[in-house]
Backbone bond lengths (Angstrom), bond angles and torsions (degrees), N, CA, C in turn:
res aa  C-N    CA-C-N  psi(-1)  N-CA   C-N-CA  omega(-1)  CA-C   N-CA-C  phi
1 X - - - 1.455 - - 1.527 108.55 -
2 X 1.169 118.39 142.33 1.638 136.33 -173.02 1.333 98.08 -107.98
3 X 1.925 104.15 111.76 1.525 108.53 169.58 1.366 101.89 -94.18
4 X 1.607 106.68 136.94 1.684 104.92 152.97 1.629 119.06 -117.52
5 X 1.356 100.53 142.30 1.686 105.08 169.32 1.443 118.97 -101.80
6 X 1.363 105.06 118.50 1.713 107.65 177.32 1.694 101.90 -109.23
7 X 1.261 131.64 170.16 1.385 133.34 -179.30 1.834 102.45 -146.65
8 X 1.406 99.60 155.16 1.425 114.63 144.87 1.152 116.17 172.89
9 X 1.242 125.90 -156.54 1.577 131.52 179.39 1.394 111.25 -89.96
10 X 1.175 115.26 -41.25 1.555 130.74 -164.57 1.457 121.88 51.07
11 X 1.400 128.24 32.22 1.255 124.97 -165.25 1.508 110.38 -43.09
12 X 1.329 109.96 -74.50 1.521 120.56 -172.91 1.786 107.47 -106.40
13 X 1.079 92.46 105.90 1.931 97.27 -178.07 1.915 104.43 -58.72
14 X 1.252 89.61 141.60 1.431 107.35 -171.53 1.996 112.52 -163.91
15 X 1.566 83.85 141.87 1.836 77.25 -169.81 1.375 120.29 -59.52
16 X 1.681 135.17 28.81 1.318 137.57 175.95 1.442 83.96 -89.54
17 X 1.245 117.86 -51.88 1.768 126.35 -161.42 1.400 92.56 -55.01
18 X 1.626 104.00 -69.11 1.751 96.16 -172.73 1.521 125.80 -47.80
19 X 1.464 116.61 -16.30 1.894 123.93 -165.00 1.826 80.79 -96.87
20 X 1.071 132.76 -19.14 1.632 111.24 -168.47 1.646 108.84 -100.24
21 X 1.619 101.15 -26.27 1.965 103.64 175.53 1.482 99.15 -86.33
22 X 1.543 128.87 -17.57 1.596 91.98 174.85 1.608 99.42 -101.31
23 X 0.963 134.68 -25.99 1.333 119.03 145.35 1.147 152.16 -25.83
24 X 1.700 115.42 -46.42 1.953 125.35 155.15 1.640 89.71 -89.25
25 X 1.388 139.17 14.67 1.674 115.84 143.11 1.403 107.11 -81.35
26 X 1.455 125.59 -53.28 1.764 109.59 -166.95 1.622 113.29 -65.48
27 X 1.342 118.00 6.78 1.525 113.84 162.62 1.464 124.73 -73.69
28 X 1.641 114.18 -6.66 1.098 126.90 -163.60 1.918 128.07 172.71
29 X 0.859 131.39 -178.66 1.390 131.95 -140.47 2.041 97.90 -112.50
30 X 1.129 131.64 -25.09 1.142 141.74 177.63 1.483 112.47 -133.82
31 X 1.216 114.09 134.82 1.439 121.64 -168.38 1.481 101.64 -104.77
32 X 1.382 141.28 124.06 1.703 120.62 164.98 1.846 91.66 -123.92
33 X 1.087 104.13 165.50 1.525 100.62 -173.39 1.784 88.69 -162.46
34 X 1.277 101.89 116.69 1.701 130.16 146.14 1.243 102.85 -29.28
35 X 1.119 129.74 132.72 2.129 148.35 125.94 0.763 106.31 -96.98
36 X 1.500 121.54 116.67 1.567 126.76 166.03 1.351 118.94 -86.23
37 X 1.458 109.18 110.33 1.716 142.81 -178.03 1.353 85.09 -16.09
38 X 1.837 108.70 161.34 1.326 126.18 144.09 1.677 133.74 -53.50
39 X 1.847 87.55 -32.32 1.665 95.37 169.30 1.272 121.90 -76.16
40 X 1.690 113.16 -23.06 1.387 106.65 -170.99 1.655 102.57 -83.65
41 X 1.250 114.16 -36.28 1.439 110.06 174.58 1.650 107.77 -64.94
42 X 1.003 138.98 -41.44 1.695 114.84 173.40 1.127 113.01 -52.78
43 X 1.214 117.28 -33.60 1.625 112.60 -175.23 1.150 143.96 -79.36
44 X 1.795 101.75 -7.38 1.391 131.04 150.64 1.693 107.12 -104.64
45 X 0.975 128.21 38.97 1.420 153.61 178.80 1.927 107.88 11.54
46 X 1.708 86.61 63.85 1.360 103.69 172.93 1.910 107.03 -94.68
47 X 0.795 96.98 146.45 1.758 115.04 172.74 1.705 106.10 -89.86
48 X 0.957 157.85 145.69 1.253 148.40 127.92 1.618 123.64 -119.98
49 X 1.148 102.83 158.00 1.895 109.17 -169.18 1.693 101.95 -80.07
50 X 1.216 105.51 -33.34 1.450 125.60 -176.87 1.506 122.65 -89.77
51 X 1.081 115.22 107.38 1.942 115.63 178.55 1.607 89.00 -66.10
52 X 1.503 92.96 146.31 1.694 111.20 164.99 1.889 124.01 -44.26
53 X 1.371 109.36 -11.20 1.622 110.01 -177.59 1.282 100.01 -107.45
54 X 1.289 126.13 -12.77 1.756 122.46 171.79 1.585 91.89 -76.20
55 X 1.520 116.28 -68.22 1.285 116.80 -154.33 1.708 118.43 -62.09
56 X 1.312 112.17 -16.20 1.240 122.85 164.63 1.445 119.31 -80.27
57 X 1.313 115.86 -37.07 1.363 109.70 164.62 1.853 111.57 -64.91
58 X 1.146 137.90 -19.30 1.011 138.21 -145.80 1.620 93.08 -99.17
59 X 1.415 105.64 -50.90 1.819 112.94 168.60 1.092 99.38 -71.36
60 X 1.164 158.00 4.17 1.582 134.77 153.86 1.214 117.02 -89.04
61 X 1.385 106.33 -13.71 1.867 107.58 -174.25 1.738 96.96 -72.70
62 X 1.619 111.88 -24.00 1.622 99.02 177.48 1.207 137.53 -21.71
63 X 1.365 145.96 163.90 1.282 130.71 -178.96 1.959 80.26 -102.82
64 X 1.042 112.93 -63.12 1.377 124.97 -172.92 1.594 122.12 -53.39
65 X 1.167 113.90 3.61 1.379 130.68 -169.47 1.655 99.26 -108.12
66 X 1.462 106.09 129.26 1.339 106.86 -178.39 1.906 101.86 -117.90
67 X 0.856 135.12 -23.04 1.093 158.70 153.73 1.598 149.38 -121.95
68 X 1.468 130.59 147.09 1.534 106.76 -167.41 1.801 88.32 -154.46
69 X 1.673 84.71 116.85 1.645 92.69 167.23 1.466 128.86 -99.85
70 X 1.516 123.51 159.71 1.666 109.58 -175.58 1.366 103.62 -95.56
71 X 0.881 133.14 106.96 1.605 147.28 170.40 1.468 121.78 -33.41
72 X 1.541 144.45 35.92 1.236 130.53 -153.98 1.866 99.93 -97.10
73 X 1.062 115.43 40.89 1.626 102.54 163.57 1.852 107.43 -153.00
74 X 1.158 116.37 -152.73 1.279 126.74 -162.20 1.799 80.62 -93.96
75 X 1.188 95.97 139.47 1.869 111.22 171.86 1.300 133.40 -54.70
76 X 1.736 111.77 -34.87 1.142 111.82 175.36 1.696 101.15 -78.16
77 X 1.527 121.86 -36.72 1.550 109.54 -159.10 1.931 83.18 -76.66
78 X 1.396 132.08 -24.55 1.902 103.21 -170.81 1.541 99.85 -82.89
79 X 1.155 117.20 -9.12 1.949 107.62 170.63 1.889 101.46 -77.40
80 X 0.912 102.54 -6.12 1.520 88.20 173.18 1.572 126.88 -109.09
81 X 1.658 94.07 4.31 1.380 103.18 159.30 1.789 136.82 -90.29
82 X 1.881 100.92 -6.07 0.966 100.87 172.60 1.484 115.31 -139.78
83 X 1.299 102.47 162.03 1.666 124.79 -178.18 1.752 111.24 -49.45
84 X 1.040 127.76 75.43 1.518 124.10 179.58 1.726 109.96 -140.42
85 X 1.874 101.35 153.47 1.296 109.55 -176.66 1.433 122.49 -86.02
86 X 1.489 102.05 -49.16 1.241 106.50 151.67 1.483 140.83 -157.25
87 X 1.419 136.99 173.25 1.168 126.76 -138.47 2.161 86.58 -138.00
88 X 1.833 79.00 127.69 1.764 91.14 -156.98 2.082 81.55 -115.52
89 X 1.035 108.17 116.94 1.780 135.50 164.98 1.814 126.11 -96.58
90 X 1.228 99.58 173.67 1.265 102.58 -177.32 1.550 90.84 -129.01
91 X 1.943 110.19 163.68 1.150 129.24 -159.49 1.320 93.30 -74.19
92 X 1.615 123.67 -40.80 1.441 132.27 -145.52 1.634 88.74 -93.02
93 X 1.521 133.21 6.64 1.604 120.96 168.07 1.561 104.39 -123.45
94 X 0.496 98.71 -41.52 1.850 87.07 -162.67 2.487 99.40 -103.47
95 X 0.817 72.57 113.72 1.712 82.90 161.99 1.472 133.13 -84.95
96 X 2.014 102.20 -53.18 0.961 110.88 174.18 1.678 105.94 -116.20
97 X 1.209 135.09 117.34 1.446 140.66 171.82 1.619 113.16 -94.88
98 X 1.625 113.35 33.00 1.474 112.17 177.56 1.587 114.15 -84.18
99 X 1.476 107.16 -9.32 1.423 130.03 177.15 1.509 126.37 -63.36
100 X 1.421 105.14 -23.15 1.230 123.72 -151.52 1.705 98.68 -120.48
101 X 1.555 128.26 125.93 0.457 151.30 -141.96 1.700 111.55 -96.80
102 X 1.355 126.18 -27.57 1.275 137.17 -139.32 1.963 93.83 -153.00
103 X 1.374 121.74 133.55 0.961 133.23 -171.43 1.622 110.43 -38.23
104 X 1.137 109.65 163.26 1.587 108.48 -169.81 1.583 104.36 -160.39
105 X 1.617 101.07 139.43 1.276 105.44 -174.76 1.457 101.23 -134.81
106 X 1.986 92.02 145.46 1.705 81.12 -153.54 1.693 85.42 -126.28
107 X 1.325 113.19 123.51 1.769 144.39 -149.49 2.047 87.82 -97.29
108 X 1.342 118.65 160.12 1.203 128.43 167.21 1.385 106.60 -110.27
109 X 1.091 114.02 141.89 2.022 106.13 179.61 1.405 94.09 -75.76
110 X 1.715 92.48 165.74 1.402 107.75 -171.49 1.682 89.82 -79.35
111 X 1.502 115.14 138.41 1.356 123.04 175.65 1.708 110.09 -67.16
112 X 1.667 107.09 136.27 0.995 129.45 128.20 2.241 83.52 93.86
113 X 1.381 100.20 19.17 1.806 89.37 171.37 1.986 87.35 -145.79
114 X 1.235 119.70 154.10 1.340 171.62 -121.35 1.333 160.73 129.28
115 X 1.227 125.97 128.09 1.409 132.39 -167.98 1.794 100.39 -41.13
116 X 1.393 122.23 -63.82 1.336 126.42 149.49 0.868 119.55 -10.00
117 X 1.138 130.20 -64.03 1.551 136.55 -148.38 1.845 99.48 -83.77
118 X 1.324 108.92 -58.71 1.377 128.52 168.27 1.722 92.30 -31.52
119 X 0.907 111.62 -95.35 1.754 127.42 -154.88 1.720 93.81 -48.47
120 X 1.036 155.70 -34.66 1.318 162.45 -161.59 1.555 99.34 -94.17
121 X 1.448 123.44 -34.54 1.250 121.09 155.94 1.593 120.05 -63.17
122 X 1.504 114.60 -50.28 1.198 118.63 179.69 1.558 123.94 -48.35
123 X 1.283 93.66 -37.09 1.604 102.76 -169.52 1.330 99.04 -83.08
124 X 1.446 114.34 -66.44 1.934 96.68 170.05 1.600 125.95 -20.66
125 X 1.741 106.18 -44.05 1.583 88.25 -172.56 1.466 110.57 -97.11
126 X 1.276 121.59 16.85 1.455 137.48 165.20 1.347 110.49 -73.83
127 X 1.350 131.09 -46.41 1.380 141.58 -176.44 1.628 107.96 -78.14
């Protein structure tokens, strides 16, 4: 069986999220996918709408999701805590993947949608 690891925050689910988890699924036979903690996002001084136990429940409701881990450290040291073949990214996170130990595939975001993008809309039509 072919594990893959995909990651993100997932604040606000949106069909970029859905085009990138069934996407790092057809690389392989088990899907596990990173949530990055509430702690790890303050510490890269992210905001989110979503506490870490919504957004994890939200990646498990996947159909394509076979697993879902809570992310509380730096990315390269939690890929080295688990059993996987390979580890499927986006252009807009990783630059250099010489860190990473295990093949890596590096995905383009779906154009022109984001959690970002969303919330920057929201607030415009708030004002």
């Amino acid at each position: 069986m072919k594990k893959v690891v995909a990651h993100g925050t997932f604040d606000i689910i949106h069909y970029g999220h859905v085009n990138y988890l069934e996407k790092a699924k057809s690389f392989g036979d088990y899907l596990i996918v990173f949530v990055t903690s509430d702690k790890e996002c303050i510490r890269h001084n992210k905001t989110n709408y979503f506490d870490e136990n919504i957004r994890l429940r939200m990646i498990k409701s996947f159909k394509c999701v076979d697993e879902v881990i809570l992310r509380d450290a730096n990315l390269v040291d939690a890929l080295k805590t688990i059993d996987y073949d390979i580890f499927v990214t986006t252009d807009s996170f990783f630059k250099n993947h010489s860190e990473i130990a295990k093949p890596t595939i590096v995905l383009e975001r779906t154009k022109d949608i984001s959690s970002s993008l969303i919330k920057e809309y929201l607030n415009k039509e708030e004002k």
